[in-house]
N, C-alpha and C positions, 0 to 999 in steps of 0.2 A: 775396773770394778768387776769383782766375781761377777758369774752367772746369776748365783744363786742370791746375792745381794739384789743386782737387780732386781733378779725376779720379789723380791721382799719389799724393794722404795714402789715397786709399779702397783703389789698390792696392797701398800699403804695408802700413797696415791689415789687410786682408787677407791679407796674405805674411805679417806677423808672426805673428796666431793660427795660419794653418793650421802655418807653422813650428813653434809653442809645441805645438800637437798631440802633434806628433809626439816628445815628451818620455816616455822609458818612466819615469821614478820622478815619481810622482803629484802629489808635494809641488812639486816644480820645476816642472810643468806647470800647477798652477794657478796658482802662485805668479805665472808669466810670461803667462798670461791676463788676469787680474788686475791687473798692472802696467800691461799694454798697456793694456786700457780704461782703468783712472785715466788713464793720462797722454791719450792722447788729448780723453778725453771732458774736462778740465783745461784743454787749450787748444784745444778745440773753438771758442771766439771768436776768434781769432787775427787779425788781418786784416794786420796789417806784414806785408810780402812779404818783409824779411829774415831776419824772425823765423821766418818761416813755414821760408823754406831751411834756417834753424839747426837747427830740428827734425827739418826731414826729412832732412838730411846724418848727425844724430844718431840717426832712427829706422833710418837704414840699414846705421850702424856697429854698432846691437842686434843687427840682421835678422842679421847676419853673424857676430857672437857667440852666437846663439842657434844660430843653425847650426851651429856649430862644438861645442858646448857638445852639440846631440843627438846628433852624428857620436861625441864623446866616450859618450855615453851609452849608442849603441848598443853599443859595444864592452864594456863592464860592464855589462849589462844585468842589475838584478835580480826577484824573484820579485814578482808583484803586492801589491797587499796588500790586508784584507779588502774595504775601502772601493770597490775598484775593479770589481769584481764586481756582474755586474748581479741585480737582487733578484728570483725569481718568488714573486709575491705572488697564491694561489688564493683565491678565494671559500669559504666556507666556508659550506653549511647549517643553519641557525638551528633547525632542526625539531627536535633534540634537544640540551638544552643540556650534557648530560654529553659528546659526541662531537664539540661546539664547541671546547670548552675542554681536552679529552684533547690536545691539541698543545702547550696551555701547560705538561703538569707533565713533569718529568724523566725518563725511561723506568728511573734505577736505583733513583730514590726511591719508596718506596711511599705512599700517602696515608695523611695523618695519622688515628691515631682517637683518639677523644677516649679518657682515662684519667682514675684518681682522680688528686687533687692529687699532687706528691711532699710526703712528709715530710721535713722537714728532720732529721737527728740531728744531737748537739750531739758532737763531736770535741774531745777533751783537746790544745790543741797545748802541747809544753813549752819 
């Protein structure tokens, strides 16, 4: 592959993800990241030169439906979802194991205490 071919699939490349970015419903955004790498990385050996054109005539008919597709997107934008939201994840103190683990139980549940067995009664069903 010419120099300059390259340098034209890396700025396509390139145009596509940062385009797919900009995808507000989550699913559709990775979904179009995702595609772009398979197909590249797929015909990453490429070398026919008119193969090469057919792709990239093709990656640039994407580039331009994917454009069109976030323009649509922006305009019905909906509400993130939890996945998308980034995680703060604190260290936690090991020095007392009961004030470790107080984040894992429920705040309406109370902890269990232990009790005698239940009895079972025998019920007449008729």
């Amino acid at each position: 592959m010419a120099a300059s071919s390259r340098a034209q699939v890396l700025r396509l490349y390139r145009a596509l993800l940062r385009e797919s970015q900009r995808f507000s419903c989550y699913g559709y955004r990775t979904y179009a990241i995702r595609r772009i790498k398979d197909a590249f990385r797929e015909n990453k050996n490429i070398t026919d030169s008119e193969k090469i054109e057919e792709l990239l005539n093709k990656a640039k008919a994407n580039l331009q439906v994917i454009q069109r597709q976030v323009t649509i997107g922006e305009m019905y934008a909906t509400e993130k979802l939890v996945i998308e939201y980034p995680i703060d994840i604190q260290p936690r103190k090991a020095s007392n194991p009961e004030t470790t683990l107080a984040h894992l139980q429920h705040p309406t549940v109370p902890p269990r205490t232990e009790t005698a067995p239940r009895t079972e009664t025998a019920h007449a069903h008729v």
